[in-house]
TORMAR-111944 format. One record per residue (C-alpha): residue number from 1; chain; x, y, z. Coordinates in nm, 2 decimals. Layout:
N
SITE;NUM;A;X;Y;Z .
...
END
This chain:
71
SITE;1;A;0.08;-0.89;-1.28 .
SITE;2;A;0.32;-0.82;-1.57 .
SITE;3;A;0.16;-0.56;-1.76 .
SITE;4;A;0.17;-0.22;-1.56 .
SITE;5;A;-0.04;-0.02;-1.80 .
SITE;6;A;-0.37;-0.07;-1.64 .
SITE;7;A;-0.33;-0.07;-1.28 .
SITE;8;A;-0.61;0.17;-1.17 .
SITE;9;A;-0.54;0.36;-0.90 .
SITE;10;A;-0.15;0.41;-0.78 .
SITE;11;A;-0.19;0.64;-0.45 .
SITE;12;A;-0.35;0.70;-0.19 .
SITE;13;A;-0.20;1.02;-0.01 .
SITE;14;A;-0.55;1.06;0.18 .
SITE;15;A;-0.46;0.76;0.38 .
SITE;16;A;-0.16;0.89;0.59 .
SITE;17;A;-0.28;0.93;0.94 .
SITE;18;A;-0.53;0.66;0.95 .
SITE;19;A;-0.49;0.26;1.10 .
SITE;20;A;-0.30;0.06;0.87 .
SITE;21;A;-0.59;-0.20;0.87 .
SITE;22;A;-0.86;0.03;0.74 .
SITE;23;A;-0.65;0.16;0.48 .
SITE;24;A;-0.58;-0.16;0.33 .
SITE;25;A;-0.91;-0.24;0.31 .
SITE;26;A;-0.96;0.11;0.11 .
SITE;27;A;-0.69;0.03;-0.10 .
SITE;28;A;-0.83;-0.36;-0.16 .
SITE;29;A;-1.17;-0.14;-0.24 .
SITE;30;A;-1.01;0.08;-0.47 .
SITE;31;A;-0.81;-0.12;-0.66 .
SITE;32;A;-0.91;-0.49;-0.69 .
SITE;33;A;-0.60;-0.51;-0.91 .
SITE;34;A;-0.34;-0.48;-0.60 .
SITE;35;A;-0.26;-0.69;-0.29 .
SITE;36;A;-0.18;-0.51;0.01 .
SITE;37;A;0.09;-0.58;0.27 .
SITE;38;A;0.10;-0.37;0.63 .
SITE;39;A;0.46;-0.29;0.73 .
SITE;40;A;0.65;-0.16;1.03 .
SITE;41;A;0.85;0.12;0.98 .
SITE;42;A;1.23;-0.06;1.03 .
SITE;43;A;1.11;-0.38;0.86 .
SITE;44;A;1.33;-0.53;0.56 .
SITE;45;A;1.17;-0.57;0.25 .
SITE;46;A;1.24;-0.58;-0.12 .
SITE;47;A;1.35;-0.32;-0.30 .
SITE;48;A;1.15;-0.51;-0.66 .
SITE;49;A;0.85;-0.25;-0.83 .
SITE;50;A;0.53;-0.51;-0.87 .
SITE;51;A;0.27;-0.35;-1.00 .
SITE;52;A;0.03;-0.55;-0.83 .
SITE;53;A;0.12;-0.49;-0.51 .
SITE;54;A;0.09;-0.18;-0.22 .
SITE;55;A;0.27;-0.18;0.08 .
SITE;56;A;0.13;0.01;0.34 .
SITE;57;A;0.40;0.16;0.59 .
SITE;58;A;0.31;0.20;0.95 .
SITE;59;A;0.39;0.30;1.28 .
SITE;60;A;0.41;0.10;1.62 .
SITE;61;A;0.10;0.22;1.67 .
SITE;62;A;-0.03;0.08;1.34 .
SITE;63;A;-0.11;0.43;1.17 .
SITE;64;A;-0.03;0.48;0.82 .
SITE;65;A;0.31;0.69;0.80 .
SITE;66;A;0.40;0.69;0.43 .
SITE;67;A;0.16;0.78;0.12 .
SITE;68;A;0.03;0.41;0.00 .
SITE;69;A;0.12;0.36;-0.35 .
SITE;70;A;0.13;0.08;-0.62 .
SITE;71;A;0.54;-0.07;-0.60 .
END
């Protein structure tokens, strides 16, 4: 996605605290618009915005640590 002026919803603060699964799928719900990714806290990724993308950061046990947000 090139155009970042119509992305729908960007955030998703309600999802910290819940399993990194389920909150994707919210996310995917929300937002057609974005792909999701589930990361491990510690894990190297890169540091490029893409609007069509939202990582969701989690713990070892798979809960969601960080606010989920279009980047």
């Amino acid at each position: 996605m090139t155009d970042c002026t119509d992305t729908g919803k960007s955030s998703w603060p309600e999802l910290v605290g819940i399993n990194g699964e389920v909150a994707a799928a919210i996310v995917r719900r929300e937002n057609p618009k974005v792909n999701t990714a589930i990361v491990k806290g510690g894990m190297a990724v890169t540091m490029d915005f893409r609007c069509d993308r939202v990582r969701i950061w989690v713990d070892s046990c798979g809960i969601v640590k960080q606010i989920p947000q279009i980047g």
